[in-house]
Every structure is written in structure tokens, then in C-alpha cells.
N, C-alpha and C positions, 0 to 999 in steps of 0.2 A: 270301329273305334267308338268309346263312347266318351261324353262330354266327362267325366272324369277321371279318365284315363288323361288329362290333357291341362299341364299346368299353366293359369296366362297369370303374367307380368305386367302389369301399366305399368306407367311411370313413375306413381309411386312408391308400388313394390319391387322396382328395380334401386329407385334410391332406399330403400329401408334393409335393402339385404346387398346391395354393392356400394361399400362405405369406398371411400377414396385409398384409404391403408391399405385395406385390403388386396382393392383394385390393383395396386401399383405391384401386390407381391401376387397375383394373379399374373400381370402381364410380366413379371419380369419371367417366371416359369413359360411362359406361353413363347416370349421373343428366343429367349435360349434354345427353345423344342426347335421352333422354326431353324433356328441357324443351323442347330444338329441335325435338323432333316427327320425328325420324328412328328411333326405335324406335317401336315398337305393342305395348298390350299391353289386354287386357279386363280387366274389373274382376275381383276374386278372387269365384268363386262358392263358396259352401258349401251343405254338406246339412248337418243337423241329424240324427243317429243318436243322441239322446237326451240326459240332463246328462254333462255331459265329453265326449263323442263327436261328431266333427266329419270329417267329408273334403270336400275342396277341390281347387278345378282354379287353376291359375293360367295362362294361355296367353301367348304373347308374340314377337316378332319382332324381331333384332336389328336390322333392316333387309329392304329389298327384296331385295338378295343378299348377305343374312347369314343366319347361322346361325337357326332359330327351334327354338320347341320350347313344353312346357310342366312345368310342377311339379306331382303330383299328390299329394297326402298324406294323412293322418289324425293330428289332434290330439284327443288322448285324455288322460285325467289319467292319469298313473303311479302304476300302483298298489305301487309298490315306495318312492315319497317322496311321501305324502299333500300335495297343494297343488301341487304340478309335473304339468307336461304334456310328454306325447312328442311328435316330431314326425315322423312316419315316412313315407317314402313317396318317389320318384325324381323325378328335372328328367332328361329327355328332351329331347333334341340332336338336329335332323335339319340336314343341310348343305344348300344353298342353290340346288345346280345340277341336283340331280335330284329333290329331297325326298325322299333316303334317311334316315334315320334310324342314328343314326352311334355316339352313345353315353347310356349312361344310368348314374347316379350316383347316390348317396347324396343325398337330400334334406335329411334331419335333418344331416349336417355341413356341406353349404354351407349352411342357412341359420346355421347358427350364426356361421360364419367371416363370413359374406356382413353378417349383420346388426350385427355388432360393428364389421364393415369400413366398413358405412353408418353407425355412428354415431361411429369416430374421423373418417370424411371431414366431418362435419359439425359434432364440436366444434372441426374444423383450420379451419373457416370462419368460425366463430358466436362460440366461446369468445374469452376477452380471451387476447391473448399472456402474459400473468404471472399465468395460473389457477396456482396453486401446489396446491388442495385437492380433490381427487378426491371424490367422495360414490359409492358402490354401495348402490343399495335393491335387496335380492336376492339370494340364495345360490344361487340355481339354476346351469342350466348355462351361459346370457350371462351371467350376474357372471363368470365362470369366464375366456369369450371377450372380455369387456369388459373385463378387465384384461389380456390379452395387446395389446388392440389399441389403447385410449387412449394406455398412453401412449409410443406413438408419435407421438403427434400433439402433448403437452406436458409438459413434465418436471414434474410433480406432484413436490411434497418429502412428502405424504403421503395417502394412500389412507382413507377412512372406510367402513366395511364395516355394515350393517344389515339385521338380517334378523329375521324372526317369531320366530326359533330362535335365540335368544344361540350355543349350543354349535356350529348351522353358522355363524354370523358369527367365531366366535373360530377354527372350523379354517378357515378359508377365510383370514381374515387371517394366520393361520399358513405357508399355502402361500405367500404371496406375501410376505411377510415383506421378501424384498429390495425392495420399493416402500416401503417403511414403512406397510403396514398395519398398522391394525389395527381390530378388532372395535368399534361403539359401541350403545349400548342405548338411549340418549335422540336422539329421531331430529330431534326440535325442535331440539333444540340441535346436529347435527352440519350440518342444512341450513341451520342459522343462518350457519355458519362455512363455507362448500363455496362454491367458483368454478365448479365442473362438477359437476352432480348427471345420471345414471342411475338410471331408474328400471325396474325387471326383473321385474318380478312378476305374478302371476295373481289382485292386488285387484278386488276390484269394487267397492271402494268407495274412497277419494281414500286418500291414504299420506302427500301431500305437499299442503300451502295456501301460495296464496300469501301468506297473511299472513309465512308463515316465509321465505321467497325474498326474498336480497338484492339489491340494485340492484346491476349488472354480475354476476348470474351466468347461468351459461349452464346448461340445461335439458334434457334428452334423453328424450323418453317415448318408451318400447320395449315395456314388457308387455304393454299392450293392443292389438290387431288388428284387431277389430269393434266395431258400437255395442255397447254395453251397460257394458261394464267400464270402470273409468274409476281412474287410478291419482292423477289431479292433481284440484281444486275447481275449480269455474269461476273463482274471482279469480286465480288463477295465470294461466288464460289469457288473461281481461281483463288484467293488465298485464302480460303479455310479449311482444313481438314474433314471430310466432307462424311459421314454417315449416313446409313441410307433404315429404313426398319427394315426393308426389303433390297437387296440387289437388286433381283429380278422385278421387281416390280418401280423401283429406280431407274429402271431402264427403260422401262417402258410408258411411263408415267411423270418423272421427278421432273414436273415446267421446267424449272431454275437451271438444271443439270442440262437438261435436254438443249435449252439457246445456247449454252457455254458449249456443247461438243457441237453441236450444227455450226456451232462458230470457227472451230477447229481451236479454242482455245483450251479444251481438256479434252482425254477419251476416258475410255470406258475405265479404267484403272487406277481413277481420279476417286472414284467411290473407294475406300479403302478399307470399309468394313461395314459389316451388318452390326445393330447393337445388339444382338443377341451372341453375335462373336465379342464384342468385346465385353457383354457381362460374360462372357463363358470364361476369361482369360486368353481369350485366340488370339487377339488382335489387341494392341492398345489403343487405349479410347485417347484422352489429352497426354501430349506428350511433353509437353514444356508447359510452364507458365504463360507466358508470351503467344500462346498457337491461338489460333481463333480456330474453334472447335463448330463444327455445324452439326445439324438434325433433323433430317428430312424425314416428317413424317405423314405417310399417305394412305396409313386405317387398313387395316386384314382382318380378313374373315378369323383368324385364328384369336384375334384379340376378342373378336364380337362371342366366341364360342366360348373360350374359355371362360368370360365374363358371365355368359348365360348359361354355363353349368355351373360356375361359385353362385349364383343368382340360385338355382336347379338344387344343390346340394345342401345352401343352406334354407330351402325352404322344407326338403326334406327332413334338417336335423329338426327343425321347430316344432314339427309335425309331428317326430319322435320322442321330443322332449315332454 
């Protein structure tokens, strides 16, 4: 192989060629493939290199003559913002007709772009059409991507901003100012009043009850990845209707789900659809007004690939242009 046979992506050229629109109509193709069972992807494996320290494969195939590849990374705590974690490491592209290997990318910005992108595709599905009230739990860096890419999907008249740290929730509502952010400290009472709540954080312990969760809001759990950490109570996920990106990987992963069945307070049948089922028309996403709709989202290789061949494809058309 030679060094030009071999496209690389930084960070930069992942935000310059994976716009958020894009993205969003990227994954919604990629969650549908999934549900149909025309992508393949294995579960995320991890090693364990001690507290904070993690590396991970994520493998996957756009199809039989699509693009495949995999995501390799290491999620570490940052020691430069005590309570955040980095996400380092490349999504690897090989083309389809010879199994060359074609490009390799920035990992840490597609998953950012990628996972913001999965979770405005699934408040465009879930949430009620007249969410007016945006809720961010999180100052990290998806609060960051999370407010470039909601709202595109619904005009929020205001944005609720909450974080550990008053002073990152007031500069962070400060940047986005033209949303009508702003900063809140009582976090009861901001989920009291939120149509779409985001949750971004690296708790281990719940953030959000469903005591506080109102009938017709809509729900996004993002921080958590694996068992252990758990950002919501198990009554939240007993009454909300509960989406998974993945089933199978819901089941094996979803923190929040996992304490509610080990509780014996749901089983497995409490997940009641994939979102690629319910963008496909299989399953209905909100059923009522009044339903509190959830979104459990836990990152696939399928999203990182598809992202890095629209990334692959249109650096090819620029090329040609």
C-alpha cells in the first residue's frame, strides 16, 4: 500500500465534509439498514486499562458490497477538565471490491457530529411537534454538538442549560445566546418544564427521576455507553416508552434498562422498538400526546462508517469537481 492510496481525515476535515444535515440524513439511512438487517455490526468490545481507561473496537459492514471498517479508540478521563472524557482513536474505511483500505479519520469528531446527529434523528421521530423547551444536562463537549444539531429538528423558543458547574452552564448558555439560552441551577424544576430533555454526562448515579418527567416529554439518554453508569432511575424507564438504537446492544449495554430488569421491574419486551424500526414505519415511535417517549442512545460502528464513507465520498466528489 502506498501513502496515497490512503485518505486521512483530522478533525478538521471531518467537520468541513460531515455538515450536521447531512449527518442526520446519513444516519437516518444507516439506523433503517440496521433494523432491516442489511448492515452487520458486533457488539462494542472493551478492555479495561484501569479507572478512567478504556480502549474499544467497534467493527462493522455497510453491507455485502459496501463500504466496511471499524472504530478503534480510548476513552480516558481528561485530565485537563476533571469529570470529562476523551475519545481518541480512528474509524478505518476499506472499499468493498478489493478490501483495500481506503481512509482513516478522526474518531473523537465523528463520534461527536455522528452522535448529536443520532440523537436530533430521533427527537425528529419521538418528540411532540410543539416541544418548545429544550433541557441540556451537560456542559461537555455533546452539549456543545447537541445544540448545533437539535435544533434543527424543532424550533425550541428556549434552551435550559445544567451542569455540575454553574459557571460552565452560564458560559456555555452564553455561546448560544442566540437560542435563548440560558443557564439553570435547579435542575427539578427545569425537567419539570422541558418537552425534550438530553442527558450528556459521565454520572454514575441517576441526574434525572421519573418522578420529575412530564407526560408528553420526550427523553434522550447519551452519557452512558455500558453497564454500570446510569444517568436516569429505574421509574423513568418504567413509564416511558422506551427505544433502544440497538436491541441487541440494549441488552447488553442500556445502564438504565439493565437496573430496571435486574430489578424485576421490566423485561426484555419493555424495549419496544429499534429507531430504525420506527423510522422504517414498523413500529410506532410516540403514541399519544401525553406518552413520555425515551432514547437510548449507545454509538455503532454502523453510524461511525456510514459517517466516514459520506466523509470518503464527498472528498472523492471535490477531487472530481
Amino acid at each position: 500500500m502506498h501513502r496515497d492510496d490512503l485518505a486521512i481525515f483530522d478533525s478538521e476535515a471531518v467537520r468541513a465534509h460531515l455538515t450536521y444535515p447531512d449527518c442526520i440524513a446519513v444516519l437516518r439511512e444507516a439506523m433503517q439498514a440496521l433494523s432491516a438487517g442489511t448492515t452487520r455490526q458486533l457488539l462494542r468490545t472493551m478492555i479495561s486499562l484501569g479507572t478512567g481507561r478504556t480502549f474499544a473496537q467497534m467493527p462493522g459492514a455497510l453491507g455485502d458490497h459496501d463500504y466496511f471498517g471499524t472504530k478503534t479508540i480510548s476513552v480516558f478521563a481528561d485530565p485537563q477538565r476533571p469529570g470529562l472524557r476523551r475519545h481518541r482513536g480512528l474509524v478505518v474505511l476499506f472499499e468493498p471490491e478489493e478490501g483495500r483500505p481506503v481512509a482513516v479519520a478522526d474518531a473523537e469528531e465523528i463520534t461527536h457530529i455522528r452522535t448529536a446527529a443520532a440523537t436530533a434523528l430521533a427527537t425528529d421521530a419521538l418528540a411532540r411537534p410543539d416541544a418548545k423547551t429544550l433541557l441540556i444536562v451537560g456542559t461537555g463537549g455533546q452539549a456543545h454538538t447537541h445544540l448545533e444539531s437539535l435544533p434543527l429538528v424543532r424550533n425550541f423558543e428556549r434552551v435550559l442549560i445544567w451542569g455540575r458547574s454553574p459557571e460552565k452552564a452560564a458560559a456555555l448558555a452564553k455561546e448560544y445566546a442566540h437560542l435563548n439560552a440560558q443557564a439553570v441551577t435547579d435542575l427539578e424544576a427545569a425537567i419539570r418544564t422541558a418537552d425534550v430533555i438530553c442527558t450528556l454526562t459521565t454520572a454514575s448515579q441517576p441526574v434525572i427521576f421519573g418522578d420529575w418527567v412530564q407526560p408528553g416529554t420526550h427523553v434522550n439518554l447519551v452519557g452512558s455507553s455500558g453497564p454500570g453508569p446510569v444517568e436516569a432511575d429505574s421509574a423513568l424507564v418504567m413509564k416511558s416508552r422506551y427505544i433502544a438504537d440497538s436491541r441487541a446492544s440494549a441488552l447488553d449495554a442500556a445502564a438504565e434498562f439493565l437496573v430496571a430488569r435486574d430489578a424485576g421491574l421490566v423485561d426484555d419486551a419493555h424495549i419496544v422498538a429499534e429507531i430504525g424500526e420506527v423510522l422504517l414505519g414498523q413500529v410506532p415511535g410516540r403514541t399519544s400526546a401525553d406518552e413520555i417517549t425515551l432514547y437510548k442512545s449507545l454509538g455503532h460502528s454502523v453510524q461511525d462508517l456510514a459517517s466516514a464513507a459520506h466523509i470518503y465520498r464527498s472528498h472523492l466528489a471535490s477531487k472530481d469537481a
